[in-house]
N, C-alpha and C positions, 0 to 999 in steps of 0.2 A: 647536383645530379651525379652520380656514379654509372660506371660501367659496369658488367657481370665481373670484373673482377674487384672492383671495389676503388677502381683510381677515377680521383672527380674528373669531371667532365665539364665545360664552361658552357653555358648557350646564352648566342650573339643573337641579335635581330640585324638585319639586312636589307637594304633595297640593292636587288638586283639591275646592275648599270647598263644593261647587254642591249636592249631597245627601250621603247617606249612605254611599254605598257608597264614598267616599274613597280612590278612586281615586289614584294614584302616575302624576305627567305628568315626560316628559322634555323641556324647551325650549330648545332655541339664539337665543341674542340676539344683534343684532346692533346696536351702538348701544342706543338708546331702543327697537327693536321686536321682535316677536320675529320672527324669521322660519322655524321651522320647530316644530312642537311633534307629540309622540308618546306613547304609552305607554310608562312605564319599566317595561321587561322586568323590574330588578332588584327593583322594589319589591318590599318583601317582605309586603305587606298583601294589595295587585289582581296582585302577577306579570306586568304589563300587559294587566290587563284595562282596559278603559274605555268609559264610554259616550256620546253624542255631543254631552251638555253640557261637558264639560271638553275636550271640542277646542275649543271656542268662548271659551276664557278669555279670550287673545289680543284676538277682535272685545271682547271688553266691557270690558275696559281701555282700545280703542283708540274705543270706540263713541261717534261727537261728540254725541249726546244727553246720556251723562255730564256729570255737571253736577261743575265742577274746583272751583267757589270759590262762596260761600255768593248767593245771592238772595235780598232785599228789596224786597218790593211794596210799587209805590208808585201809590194808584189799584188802576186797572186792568191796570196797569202793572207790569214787575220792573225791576229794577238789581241789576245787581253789585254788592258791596260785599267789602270787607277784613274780616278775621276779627274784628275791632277791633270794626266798625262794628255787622257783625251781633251779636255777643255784644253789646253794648251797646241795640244795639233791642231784643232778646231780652228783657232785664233792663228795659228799659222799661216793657215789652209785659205780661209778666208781675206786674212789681212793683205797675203799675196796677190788674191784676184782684185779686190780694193786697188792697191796700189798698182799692178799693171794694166786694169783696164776698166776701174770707175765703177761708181752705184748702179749706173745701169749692166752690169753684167751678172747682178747678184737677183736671183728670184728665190720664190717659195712654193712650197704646194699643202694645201692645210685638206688631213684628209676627215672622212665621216667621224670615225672614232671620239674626235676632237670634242664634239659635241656631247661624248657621255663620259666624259673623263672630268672630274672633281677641279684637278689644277689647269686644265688646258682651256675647257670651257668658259673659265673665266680668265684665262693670262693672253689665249689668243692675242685680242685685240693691245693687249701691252706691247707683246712681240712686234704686232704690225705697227707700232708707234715707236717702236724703237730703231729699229730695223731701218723706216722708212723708205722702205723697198717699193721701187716703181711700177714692178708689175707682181701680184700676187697669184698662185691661181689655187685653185681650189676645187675638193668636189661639186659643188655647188651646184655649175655650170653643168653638170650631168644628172643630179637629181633634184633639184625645186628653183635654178632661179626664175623662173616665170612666174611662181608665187609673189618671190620675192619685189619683181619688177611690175606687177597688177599691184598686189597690196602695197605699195610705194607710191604710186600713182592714183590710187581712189582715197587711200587711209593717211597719206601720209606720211607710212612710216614703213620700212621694208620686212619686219621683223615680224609685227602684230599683224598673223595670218589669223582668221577665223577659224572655227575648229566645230563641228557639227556634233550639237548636245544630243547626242543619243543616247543617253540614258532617261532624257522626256520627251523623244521627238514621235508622231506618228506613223512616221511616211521616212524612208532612208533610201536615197537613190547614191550610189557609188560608181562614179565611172572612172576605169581606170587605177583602180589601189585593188588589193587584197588583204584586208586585213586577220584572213584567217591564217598566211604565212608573214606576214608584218609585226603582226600584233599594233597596227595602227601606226598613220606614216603622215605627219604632221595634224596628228591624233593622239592622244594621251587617255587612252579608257582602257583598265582591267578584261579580257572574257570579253572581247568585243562581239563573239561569237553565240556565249550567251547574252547577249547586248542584242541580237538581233529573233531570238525566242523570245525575251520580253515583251520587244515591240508588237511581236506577232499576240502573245498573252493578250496583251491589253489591246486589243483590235487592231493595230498598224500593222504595216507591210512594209520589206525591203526588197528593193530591186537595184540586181547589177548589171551593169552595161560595159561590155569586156568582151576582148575578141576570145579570149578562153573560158570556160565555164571551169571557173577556179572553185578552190575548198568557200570561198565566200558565197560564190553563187550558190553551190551546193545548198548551205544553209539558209539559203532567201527563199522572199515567193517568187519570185520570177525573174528568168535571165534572159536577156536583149544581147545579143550579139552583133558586134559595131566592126566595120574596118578599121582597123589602125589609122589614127591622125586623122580620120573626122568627127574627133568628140566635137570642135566647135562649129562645125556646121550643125549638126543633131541643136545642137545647143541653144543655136542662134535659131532653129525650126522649133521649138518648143516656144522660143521670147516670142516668136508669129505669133506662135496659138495665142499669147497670152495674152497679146493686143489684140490680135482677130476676133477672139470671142470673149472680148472686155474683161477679162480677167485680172489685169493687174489693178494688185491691194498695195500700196507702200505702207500704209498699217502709219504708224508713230512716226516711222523716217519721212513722214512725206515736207517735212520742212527741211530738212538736212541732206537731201537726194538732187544732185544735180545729172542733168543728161540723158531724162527718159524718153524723151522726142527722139533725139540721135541712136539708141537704140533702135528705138521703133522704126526708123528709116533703115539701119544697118539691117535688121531682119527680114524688111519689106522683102526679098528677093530670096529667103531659104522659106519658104513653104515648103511643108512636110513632104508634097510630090516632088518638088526641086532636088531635095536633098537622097530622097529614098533610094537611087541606086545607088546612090555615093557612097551612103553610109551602110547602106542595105538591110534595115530596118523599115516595114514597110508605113506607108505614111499614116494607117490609122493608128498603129501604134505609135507612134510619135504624137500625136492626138490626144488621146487616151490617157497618155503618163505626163502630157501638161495640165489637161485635165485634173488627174489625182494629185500632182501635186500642189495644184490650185486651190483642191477642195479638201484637204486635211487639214486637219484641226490646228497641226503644227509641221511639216517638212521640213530636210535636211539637203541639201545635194549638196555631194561630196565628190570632188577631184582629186587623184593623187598623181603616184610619179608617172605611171601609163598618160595622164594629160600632159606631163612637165616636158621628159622627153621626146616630144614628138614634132610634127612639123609644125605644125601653128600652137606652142607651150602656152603664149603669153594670152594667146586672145581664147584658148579654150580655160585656161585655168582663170582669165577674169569674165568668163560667160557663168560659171558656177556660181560666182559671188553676186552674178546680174540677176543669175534666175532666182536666188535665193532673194533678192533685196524686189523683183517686182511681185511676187506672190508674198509678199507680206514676212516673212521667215529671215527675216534680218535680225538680230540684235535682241531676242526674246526668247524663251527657254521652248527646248525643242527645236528650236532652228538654229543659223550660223551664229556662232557667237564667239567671242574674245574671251581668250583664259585671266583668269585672276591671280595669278599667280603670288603665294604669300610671297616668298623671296624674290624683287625681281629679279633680272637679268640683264647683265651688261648689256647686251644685243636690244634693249626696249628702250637703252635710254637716245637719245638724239643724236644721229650723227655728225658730227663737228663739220664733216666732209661736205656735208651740203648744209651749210647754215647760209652761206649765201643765193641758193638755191638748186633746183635740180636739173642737172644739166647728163643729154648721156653723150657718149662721144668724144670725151675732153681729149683722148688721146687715143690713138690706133696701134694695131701691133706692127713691129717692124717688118715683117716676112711677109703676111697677107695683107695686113691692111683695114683686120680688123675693129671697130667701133668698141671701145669699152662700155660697157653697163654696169653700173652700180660698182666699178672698179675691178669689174673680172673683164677678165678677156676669152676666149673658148679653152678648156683645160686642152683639148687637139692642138692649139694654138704651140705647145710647152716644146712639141716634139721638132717643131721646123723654127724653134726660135735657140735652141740648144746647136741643131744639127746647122744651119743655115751660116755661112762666114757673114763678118762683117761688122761695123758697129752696132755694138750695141746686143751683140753676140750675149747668149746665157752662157756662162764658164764659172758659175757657181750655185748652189740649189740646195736647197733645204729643205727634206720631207719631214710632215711632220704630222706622226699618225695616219699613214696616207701608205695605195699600196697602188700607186698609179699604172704600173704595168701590165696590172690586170685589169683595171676598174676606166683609163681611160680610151676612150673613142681610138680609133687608128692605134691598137693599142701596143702593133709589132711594132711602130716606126718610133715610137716611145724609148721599148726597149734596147733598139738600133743608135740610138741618139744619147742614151745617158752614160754609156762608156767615153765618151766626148769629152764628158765635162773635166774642169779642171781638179773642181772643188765637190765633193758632195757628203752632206750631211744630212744625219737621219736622225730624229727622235724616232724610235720603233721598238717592240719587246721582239721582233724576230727579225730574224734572217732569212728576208723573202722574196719575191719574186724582181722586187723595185730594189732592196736596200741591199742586196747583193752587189749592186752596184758604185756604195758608198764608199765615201775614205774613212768615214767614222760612223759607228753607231753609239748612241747613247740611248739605253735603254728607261722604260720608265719603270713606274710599279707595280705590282698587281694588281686588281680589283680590291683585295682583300689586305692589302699594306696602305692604303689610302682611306680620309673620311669619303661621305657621299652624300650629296643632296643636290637633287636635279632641279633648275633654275631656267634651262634653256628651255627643257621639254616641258614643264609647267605652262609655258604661255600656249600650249595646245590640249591644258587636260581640262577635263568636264569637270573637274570641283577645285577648290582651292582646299589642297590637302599637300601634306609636307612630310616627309620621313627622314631625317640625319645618321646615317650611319657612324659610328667611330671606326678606326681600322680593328682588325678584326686581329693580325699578324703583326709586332714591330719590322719595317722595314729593316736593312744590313744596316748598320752603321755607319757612317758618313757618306750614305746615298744623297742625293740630291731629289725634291721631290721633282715632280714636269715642271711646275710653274719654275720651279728655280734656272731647270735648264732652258726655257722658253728667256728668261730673261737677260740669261749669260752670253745665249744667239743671238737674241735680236740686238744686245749692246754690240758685240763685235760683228756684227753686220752692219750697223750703224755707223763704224767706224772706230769706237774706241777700242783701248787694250785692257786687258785680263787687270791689267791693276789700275785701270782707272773704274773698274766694274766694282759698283756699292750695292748688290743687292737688296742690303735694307734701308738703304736711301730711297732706291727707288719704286721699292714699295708701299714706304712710309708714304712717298709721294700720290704714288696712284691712289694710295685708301684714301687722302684729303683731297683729292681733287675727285673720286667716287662722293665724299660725303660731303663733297660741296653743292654737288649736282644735285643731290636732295636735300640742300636747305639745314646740312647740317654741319657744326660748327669744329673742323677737324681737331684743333689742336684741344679741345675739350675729351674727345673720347678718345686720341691716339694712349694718354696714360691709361686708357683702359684694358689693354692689351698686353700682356708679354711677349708672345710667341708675333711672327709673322706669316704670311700663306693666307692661303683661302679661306681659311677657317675663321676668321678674323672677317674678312669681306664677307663670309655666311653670314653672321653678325648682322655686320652694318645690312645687306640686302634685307634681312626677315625686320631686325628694328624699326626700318624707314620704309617699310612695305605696307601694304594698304592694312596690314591686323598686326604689325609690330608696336613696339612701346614708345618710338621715337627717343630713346634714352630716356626714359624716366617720366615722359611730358603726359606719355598713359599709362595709368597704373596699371591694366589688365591686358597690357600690350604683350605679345608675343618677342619672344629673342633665341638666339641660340641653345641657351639652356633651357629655355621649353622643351624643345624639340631631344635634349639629351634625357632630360626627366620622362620621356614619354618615348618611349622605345618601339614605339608600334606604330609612331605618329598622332599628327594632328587634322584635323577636317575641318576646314572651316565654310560649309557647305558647296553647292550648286553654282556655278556662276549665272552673273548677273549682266542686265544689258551696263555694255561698256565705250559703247560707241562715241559717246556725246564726248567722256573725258579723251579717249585717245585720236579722234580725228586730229590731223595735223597740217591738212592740205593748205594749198595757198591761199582758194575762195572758203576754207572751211566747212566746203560740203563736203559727200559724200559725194565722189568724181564715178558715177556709173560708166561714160564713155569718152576715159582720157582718148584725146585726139591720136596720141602716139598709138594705142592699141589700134584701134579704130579704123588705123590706116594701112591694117593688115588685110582688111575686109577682101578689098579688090582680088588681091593675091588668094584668099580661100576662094571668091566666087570662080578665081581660073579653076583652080582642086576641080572643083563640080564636073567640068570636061575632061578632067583627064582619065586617061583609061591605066589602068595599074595592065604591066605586061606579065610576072611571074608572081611569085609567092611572097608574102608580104612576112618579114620575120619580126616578133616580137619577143621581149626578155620576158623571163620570169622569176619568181625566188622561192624557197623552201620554209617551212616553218623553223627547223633545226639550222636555217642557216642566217646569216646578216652578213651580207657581200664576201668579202672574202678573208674578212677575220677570221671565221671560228673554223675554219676544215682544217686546224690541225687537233681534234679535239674527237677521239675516237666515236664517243658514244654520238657525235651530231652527223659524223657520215657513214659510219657503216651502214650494212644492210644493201637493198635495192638500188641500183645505180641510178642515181637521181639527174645525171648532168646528159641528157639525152634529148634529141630533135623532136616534139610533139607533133605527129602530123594527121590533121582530119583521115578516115579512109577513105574519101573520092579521093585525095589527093594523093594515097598513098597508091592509087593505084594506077592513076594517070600517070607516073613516075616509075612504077615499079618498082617502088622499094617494100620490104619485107620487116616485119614487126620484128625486133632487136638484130636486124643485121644494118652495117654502116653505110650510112649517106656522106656524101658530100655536099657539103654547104656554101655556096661561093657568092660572092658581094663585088662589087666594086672596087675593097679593100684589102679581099683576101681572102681564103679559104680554110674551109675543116673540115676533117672527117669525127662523126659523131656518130652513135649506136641511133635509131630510130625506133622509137616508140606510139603507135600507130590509135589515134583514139580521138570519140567525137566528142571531146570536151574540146577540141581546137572547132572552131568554123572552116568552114571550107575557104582555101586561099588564103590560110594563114599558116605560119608557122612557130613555134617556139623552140628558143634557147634560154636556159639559165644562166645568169651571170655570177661573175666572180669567183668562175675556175679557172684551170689553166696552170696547175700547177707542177707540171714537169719540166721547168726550168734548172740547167746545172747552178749547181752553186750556191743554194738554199739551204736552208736548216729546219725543214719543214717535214721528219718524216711521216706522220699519219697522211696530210697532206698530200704528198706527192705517193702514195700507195691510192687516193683516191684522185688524182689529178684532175681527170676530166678536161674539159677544150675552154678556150679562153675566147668569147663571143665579141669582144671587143676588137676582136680581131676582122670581124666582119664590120662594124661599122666604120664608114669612110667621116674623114675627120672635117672633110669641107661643110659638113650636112648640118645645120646648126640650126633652131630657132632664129631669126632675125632680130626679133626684139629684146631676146633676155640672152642670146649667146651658148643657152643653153644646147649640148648637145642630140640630137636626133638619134637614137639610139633605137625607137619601138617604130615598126613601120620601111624597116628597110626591104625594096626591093634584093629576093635572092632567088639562084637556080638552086634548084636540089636535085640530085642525081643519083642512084647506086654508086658507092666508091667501088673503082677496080680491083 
């Protein structure tokens, strides 16, 4: 291809790594830039769907806030340095707090990002084994672990979340996500929005249940508006109906299903009247929609972060997976079902950590006192365990990909607390709100200097379909990729020195002890390799994957060079039921009502009496945004000032506040002044903030950014407020006043 002046022009195919819905980008380069980027029609995942983060890949490669080569603070002050220099401060830095004050003074923080990054997503877990660091924290704890601690306790396995086949389903109930600004959030579907015109084409219906009538509802047939944090009573009043008027089908699971008695007694007490002021949805509608989803062909119901976040995370995000398994819509197309994913994912294979069995609690934090789960502790937990004297004191910390002073709970006391530390280190591509605060930055790549092919997000998409990017850009010259810096950390947090670090020792190690775990015979395919990295481990995942070749044992088996031959991808259809191979439980059923949920009951039936005294604030997010990465990134925030208090008009008027002039927002934790935006897509008695602003902090390198600042909502949530069972943060649901600011 040429341009009007006649200089070739190169076109790439692409999957865009920005969220979920993995989009397929068509780019013409020219030189070093790109100059034109589109939807690829051909892809066979999005068909060229796309949505208006992956137009912007271009700006974020090319965006001069991008930090190219690592930073060293000196003072007040930063310097460039050589990768030399930094990796040896690093090792400085660290091996000081090592030696003056032990393994337990060194933590981490692993942020969202992590998950769409080529070398992170799959090195993490090397880091945390190198490292062996006592307490990790992560975002986790603020966006899905109540998934992860339900699915862990019914399945097995904490990883293998079900993921609602909406692409064959009749009937789509969604409480709590928005996938019309998500693009799908422990969901992996293209057009989820054309995904819900379909359903309606072919006779089905979708209904959202959401204290906002968000761009989702908009496009459904009908929207139920619920109080914040009584999705699982609504939930548990639906499982009534479906014992009261004999409607539970187990379908196929009825031999693999344990605990439907124990249900049915848990429910006994939320009858659709019990629950209805609570939730304030009136009880024949609650009726009604157990009904429909009784009586369709196929049903889906669907929880996302609005359930995770909230007071009862763990028992409303495993009442989804209850209601889906007693109306028959288990494990069968159209309803919940398990990704197939060609490549697996490190994260599917078994945890070594509980091979003796699952235990929570094993250890508490030092400052509160809080119960480990699943080995997180509350990410709130980070800021009074850094600030707090004492043994055992945090005085070293390592972000990575993670912008915690925006993104966690109690989010001032965060930032109060990490000028403290001794030591801190940042894998990060900016200079931002969190890593301002570092002694070192060590940047990664850009999207476009790195391969791509998503492993982790596959175990949530509706087909077993696979796309490989190559880079697109040669990275600088003796860069380092992530996985490389992930592994030069986690060795000198482990204790060793710069020159006892073999990176390709111990890589070579991880790939044989990966290819051991599937049965295959390391030292046969290690000579199959030149290079080392991920790309390598892409390999081994698609070869030993449910459609690869197994090295040669299938002739018509899938491998990495498939996937390069095929630039548009591959589709290896529909998934399929997958329950029987992945259960993993201890009785080998299907655990409908682990005792640990189960005995949160009591605690929801107090909920019922209590009476809420002010305005219940919940978050929200944007289509052009994903937390708080991309607001340095012109074209995703100009325009309309998006970072604004959504408040019903009854409430706006009981209050006296006025459409775009500022309120005050105030919590338990803290206060803000925000612009108000007055509209009945809120219910009345609630309120909204967007998360993952707050960007007028000194000392960042963020300028689009901090031109569009906005207020940092985590500042309102108080840091004690947690999920009980999964530790998960309380974030949607917080009581606040709102008042005209003076």
């Amino acid at each position: 291809m040429e341009n009007a002046t006649g200089a070739a022009r190169d076109v790439r195919y692409r999957t865009c790594p920005l969220c979920e819905a993995m989009c397929g980008l068509e780019l013409e380069i020219e030189g070093d830039r790109v100059v034109r980027l589109r939807p690829d029609d051909a892809d066979v995942w999005s068909k060229g769907y796309v949505c208006p983060k992956g137009a912007t890949i271009p700006q974020l490669h090319a965006d001069p806030d991008r930090l190219r080569v690592p930073l060293i603070r000196d003072g007040a002050s930063w310097r460039e340095a050589t990768w030399d220099e930094a990796f040896a401060r690093c090792a400085e830095l660290l091996g000081g707090v090592l030696e003056r004050h032990g393994k337990s003074a060194v933590s981490a923080y692993i942020g969202n990002p992590t998950a769409h990054n080529f070398s992170l997503a799959r090195y993490v877990g090397l880091f945390m084994g190198l490292s062996q660091l006592p307490v990790i924290y992560s975002a986790g704890t603020v966006d899905q672990w109540p998934k992860n601690v339900s699915c862990m306790l019914m399945y097995g396995h904490m990883w293998w979340i079900p993921t609602p086949d909406v692409q064959r389903t009749q009937y789509w109930m969604i409480l709590g996500g928005n996938p019309q600004a998500s693009q799908g959030s422990l969901l992996a579907c293209p057009d989820l929005l054309g995904e819900i015109d379909r359903i309606r084409a072919r006779g089905g219906k979708t209904v959202v249940v959401d204290p906002r009538r968000t761009g989702t509802a908009d496009r459904a047939d009908e929207w139920v508006p619920i109080v914040p944090g009584t999705d699982a009573a609504f939930l548990l009043a639906i499982c009534n109906v479906l014992f009261a008027e004999n409607l539970v089908r187990l379908g196929d699971l009825v031999d693999l299903v344990s605990g439907v008695d124990e249900i049915r007694t848990a429910a006994a007490a939320f009858t659709p009247e019990r629950v209805a002021e609570t939730c304030r949805i009136p009880a024949d509608t609650i009726r009604r929609l157990a009904r429909e989803i009784a009586a369709a062909p196929s049903a889906a119901v669907y929880g996302r972060i609005g359930l995770c976040n909230q007071e009862f995370g763990t028992l409303a995000s495993a009442l989804i997976d209850v209601v889906n398994v007693l109306t028959g819509n288990f494990d069968r197309p159209g309803g919940l079902m398990f990704g197939n994913p060609i490549a697996w994912s490190v994260n599917s294979l078994p945890n070594p950590e509980f091979a003796s069995g699952l235990e929570f609690g094993r250890w508490k934090t030092r400052v509160r006192g809080a119960a480990e789960v699943l080995g997180q502790a509350p990410l709130s937990c980070m800021a009074e365990e850094i600030a707090t004297p004492g043994e055992g004191r945090i005085r070293a910390l390592i972000t990575i990909a993670g912008n915690p002073v925006i993104s966690a709970p109690d989010a001032a006391r965060l930032d109060a607390a990490l000028p403290q530390l001794e030591c801190m280190i940042s894998i990060d591509n900016y200079l931002n709100e969190t890593t301002r605060h570092a002694h070192v930055i060590l940047p990664g790549l850009s999207p476009l200097e790195q391969p791509h092919f998503d492993d982790l997000i596959a175990m949530w998409a509706v087909r077993s379909a696979g796309n490989y990017s190559p880079p697109v850009f040669p990275p600088a010259p003796g860069r380092p990729a992530e996985w490389e810096i992930l592994l030069k950390l986690g060795a000198l947090a482990g204790g060793m020195t710069l020159e006892q670090i073999d990176v390709a020792a111990i890589d070579d190690g991880y790939l044989a002890a990966l290819a051991m775990a599937q049965g295959i015979d390391a030292a046969k395919i290690l000579p199959l390799y030149e290079g080392r990295g991920p790309e390598r481990l892409l390999d081994l995942q698609i070869r030993s994957g449910p459609f690869g070749d197994r090295y040669g044992e299938r002739a018509s088996g899938l491998t990495l060079q498939s996937f390069v031959d095929a630039p548009h991808g591959i589709d290896m259809g529909p998934l399929v039921p997958r329950l029987r191979d992945i259960l993993s439980t201890p009785s080998g059923k299907l655990e409908l009502a682990p005792p640990y949920i189960l005995a949160d009951v009591p605690r929801l039936r107090a909920r019922l009496d209590r009476k809420v005294a002010g305005l219940l604030l919940v978050s929200r997010r944007h289509l052009r945004s994903n937390n708080s990465w991309m607001h340095n990134l012109e074209p995703l925030v100009r325009g309309r000032d998006r970072c604004t208090l959504l408040v019903h008009p009854e409430d706006a008027r009981a209050k006296a506040l006025a459409d775009g002039a500022l309120a005050r927002v105030t919590s338990e934790a803290g206060s803000v002044v925000v612009p108000v935006r007055i509209s009945d897509e809120m219910m009345p008695g609630v309120v909204s903030l967007p998360h993952g602003w707050g960007h007028d902090k000194e000392g960042t390198r963020l300028g689009v950014a901090r031109q569009y600042a906005g207020v940092n909502s985590n500042i309102l949530s108080p840091g004690r407020l947690v999920d009980p069972l999964s530790n998960n943060a309380v974030v949607n649901g917080i009581e606040v006043e709102v008042a005209p600011a003076g």
